[in-house]
C-alpha positions in Angstrom: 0.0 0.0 0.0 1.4 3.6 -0.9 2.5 5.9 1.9 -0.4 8.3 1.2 -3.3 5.7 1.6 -1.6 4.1 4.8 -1.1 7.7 6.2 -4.5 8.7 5.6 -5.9 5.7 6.6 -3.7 5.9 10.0 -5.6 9.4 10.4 -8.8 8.2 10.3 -8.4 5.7 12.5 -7.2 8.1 15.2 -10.0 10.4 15.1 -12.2 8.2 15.5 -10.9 7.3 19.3 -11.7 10.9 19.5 -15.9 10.7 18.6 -18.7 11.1 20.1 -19.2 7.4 20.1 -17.7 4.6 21.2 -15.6 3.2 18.6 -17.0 -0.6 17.7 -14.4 -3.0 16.0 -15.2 -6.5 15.2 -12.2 -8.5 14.9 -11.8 -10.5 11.6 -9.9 -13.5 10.5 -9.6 -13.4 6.4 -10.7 -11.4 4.0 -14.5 -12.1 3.9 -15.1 -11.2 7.2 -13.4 -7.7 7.2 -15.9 -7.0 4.1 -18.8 -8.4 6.0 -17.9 -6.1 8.7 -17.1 -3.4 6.4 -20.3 -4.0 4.2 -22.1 -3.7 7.7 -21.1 0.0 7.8 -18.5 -0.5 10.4 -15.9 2.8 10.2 -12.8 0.5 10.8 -12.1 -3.5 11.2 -9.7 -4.7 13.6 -7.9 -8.1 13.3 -7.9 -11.1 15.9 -4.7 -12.9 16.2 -6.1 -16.2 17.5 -8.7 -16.3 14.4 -5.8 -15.8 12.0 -3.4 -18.4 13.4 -6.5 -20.4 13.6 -7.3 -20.1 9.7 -4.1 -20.6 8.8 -3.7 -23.7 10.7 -1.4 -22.4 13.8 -1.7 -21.7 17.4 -2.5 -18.2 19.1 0.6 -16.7 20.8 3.0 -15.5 18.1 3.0 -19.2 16.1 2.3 -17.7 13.0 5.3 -17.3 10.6 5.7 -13.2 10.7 5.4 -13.3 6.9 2.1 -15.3 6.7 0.9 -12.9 8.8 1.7 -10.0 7.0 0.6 -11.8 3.4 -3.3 -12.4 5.7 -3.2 -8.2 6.9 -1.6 -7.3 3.5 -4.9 -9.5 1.4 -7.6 -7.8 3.9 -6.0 -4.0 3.6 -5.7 -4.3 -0.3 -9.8 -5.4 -0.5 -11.1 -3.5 2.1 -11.1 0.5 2.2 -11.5 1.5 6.0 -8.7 1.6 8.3 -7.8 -1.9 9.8 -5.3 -2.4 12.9 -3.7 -5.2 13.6 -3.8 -7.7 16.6 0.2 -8.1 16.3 0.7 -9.8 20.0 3.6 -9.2 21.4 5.8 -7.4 18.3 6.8 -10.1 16.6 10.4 -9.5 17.8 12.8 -10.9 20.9 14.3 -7.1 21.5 12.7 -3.7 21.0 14.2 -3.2 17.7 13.3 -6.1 16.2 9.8 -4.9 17.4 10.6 -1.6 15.3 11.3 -4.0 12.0 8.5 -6.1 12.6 5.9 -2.5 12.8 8.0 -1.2 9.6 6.6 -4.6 8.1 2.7 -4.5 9.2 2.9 -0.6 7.9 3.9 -1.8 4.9 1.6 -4.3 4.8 -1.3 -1.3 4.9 -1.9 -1.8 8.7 -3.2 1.6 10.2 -2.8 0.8 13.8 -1.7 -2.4 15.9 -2.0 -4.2 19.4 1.2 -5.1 21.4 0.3 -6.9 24.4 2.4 -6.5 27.6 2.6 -9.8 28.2 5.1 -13.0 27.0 3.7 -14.8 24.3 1.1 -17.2 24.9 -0.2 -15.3 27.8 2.8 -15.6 29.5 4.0 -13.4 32.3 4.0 -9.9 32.0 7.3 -8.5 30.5 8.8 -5.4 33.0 7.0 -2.2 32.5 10.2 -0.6 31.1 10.9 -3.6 29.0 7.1 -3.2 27.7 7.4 0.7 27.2 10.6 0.3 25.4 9.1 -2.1 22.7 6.0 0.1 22.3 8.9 3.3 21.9 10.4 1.0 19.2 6.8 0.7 17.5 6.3 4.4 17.4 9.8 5.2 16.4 9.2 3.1 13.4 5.9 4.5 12.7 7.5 8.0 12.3 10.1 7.2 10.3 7.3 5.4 8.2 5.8 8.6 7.9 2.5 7.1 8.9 0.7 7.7 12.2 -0.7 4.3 13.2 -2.5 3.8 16.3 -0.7 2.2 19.1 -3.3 0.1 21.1 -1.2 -0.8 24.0 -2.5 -3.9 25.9 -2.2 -4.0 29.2 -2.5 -7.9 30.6 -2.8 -7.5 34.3 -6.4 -8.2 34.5 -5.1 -12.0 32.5 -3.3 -12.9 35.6 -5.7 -11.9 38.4 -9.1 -12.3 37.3 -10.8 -13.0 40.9 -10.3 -10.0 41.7 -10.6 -6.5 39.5 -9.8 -4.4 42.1 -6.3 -6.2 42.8 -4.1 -5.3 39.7 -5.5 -1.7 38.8 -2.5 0.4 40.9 0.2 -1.6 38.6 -2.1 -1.6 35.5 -2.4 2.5 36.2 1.6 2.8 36.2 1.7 0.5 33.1 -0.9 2.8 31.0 1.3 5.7 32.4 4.6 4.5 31.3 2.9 3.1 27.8 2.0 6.7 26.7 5.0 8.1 27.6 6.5 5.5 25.5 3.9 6.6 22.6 1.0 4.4 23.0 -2.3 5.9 22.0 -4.8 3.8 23.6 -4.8 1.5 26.5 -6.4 -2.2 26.4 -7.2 -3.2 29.7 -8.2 -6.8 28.1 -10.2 -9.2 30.7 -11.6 -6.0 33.0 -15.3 -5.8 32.6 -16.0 -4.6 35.9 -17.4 -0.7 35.4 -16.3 1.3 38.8 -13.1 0.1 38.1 -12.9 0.7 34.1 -13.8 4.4 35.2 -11.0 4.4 37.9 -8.7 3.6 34.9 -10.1 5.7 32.5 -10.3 8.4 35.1 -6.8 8.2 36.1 -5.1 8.0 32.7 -6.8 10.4 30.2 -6.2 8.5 27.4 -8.9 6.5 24.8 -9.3 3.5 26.5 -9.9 -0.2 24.8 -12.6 -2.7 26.4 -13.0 -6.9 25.0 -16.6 -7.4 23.9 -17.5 -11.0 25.4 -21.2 -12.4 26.1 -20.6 -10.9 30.0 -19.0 -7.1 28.7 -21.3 -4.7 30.7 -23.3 -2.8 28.2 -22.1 0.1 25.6 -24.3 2.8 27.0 -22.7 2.0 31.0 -18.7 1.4 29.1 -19.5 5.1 27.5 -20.9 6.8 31.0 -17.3 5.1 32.4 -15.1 6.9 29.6 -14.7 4.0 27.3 -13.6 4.9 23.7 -12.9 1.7 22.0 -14.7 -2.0 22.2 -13.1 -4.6 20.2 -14.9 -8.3 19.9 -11.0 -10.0 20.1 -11.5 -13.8 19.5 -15.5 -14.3 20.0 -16.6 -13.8 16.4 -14.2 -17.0 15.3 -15.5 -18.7 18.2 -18.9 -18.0 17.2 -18.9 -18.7 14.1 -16.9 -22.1 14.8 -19.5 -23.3 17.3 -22.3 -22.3 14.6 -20.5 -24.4 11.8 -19.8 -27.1 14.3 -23.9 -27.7 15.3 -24.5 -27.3 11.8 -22.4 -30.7 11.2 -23.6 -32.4 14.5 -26.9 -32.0 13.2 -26.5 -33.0 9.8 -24.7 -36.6 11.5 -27.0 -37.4 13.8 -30.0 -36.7 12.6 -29.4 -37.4 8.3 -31.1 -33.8 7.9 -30.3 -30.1 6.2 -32.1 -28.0 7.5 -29.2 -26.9 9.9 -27.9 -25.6 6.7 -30.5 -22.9 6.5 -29.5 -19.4 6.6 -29.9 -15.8 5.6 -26.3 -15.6 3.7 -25.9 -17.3 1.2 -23.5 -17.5 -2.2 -24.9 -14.4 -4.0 -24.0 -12.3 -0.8 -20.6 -13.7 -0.7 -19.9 -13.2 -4.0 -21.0 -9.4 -4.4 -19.0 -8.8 -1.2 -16.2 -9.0 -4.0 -17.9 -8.0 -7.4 -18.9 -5.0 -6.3 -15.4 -4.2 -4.8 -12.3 -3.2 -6.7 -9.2 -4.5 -6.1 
């Protein structure tokens, strides 16, 4: 993707952490989703790392080849035309400036913003705040010399490793989102916090857009808004959705020798124009 698009692109995507609303973002997995979601009127499509490994037959946790994920992000950005941001883990490198390579590599690939999760691959243990600040620095300092603005979701995993209790991690996690945008994050992704009182304590305390994970139990938009949420991304519960759907659609069609499990309101024609109408 030229410089121009990826820039302009990158702009949009900021403001719109900026609205009046709350920015939705569906996470896709492949091509056909991001136009569904785009179709659907959505102002940007993010990307879901598990659902991508998934697709292309890997593990979540940075077991995707680097370059098979950039060919996936570089086939969705060339078809559709709103902003998409990347779910690109932990940075796809073992020091910062490999981290800065790898962002020079998704830019390239037309991303116009990215995740990098605090955390080890794999949900491991959470990497030292200064060790995590200095790979998002790395991120940013690549964007500029890129020339194009991405937004820098910057996930922060304490909520992963203490989910009894909400209240427990929010002190570190506040220190973490301090020392992220000084590093040159632009949003913070609390991921795993649904409780509200303490999703306004954060948001409160840090001033910046602030990133919630849309699961069955998220608290609704209208409460996540009143508690200075900015962003609500659906991570991994499309694929999983749609997995489980296809899956009782087959376990229906074995046991019991019938199709109507196969009924649906999408069908070829809608899949097909998703494309016809779009050019490349």
């Amino acid at each position: 993707m030229d410089k121009n698009t990826s820039a302009a692109r990158a702009e949009t995507l900021r403001a719109l952490h900026h609205g009046q609303d709350v920015l939705l973002l569906p996470n896709a997995w492949d091509v056909l989703t991001a136009r569904v979601f785009e179709q659907q009127g959505f102002p940007a499509v993010a990307t879901t790392s598990g659902g991508i490994a998934w697709a292309l037959g890997y593990g979540d946790g940075e077991q995707t080849p680097l370059a098979e994920v950039l060919a996936a992000v570089g086939r969705i950005t060339r078809v559709v035309k709103v902003p998409v941001t990347v779910d690109f883990e932990g940075g796809y490198g073992a020091s910062a400036q490999a981290v800065g390579e790898s962002v020079r590599a998704i830019i390239q690939a037309g991303a116009a913003g990215i995740n990098l999760e605090d955390s080890l691959p794999g949900h491991g243990p959470l990497r030292p705040v200064d060790e995590a600040a200095a790979r998002i620095r790395a991120a940013r300092q690549a964007a500029d010399q890129a020339g194009v603005p991405i937004v820098i979701n910057a996930r922060v995993d304490a909520w992963m490793h203490a989910k009894d209790n909400p209240q427990a991690p929010l002190e570190d996690a506040i220190a973490r989102g301090r020392a992220y945008l000084a590093a040159g994050a632009d949003c913070l992704y609390p991921i795993g916090l649904l409780d509200v009182p303490v999703i306004s304590a954060f948001t409160t305390a840090l001033n910046a857009p602030v990133n919630i994970m849309a699961v069955a139990a998220t608290p609704p938009l209208a409460e996540l808004k009143a508690a200075g949420v900015k962003r609500l991304s659906t991570a991994t519960a499309l694929t999983a959705l749609a997995l489980g759907s296809v899956r009782n659609a087959v376990r229906t069609i074995r046991d019991t020798g019938t199709f109507g499990a196969l009924r649906s309101d999408f069908n070829y024609t809608d899949a097909q124009s998703l494309f016809t109408t779009t050019a490349g």
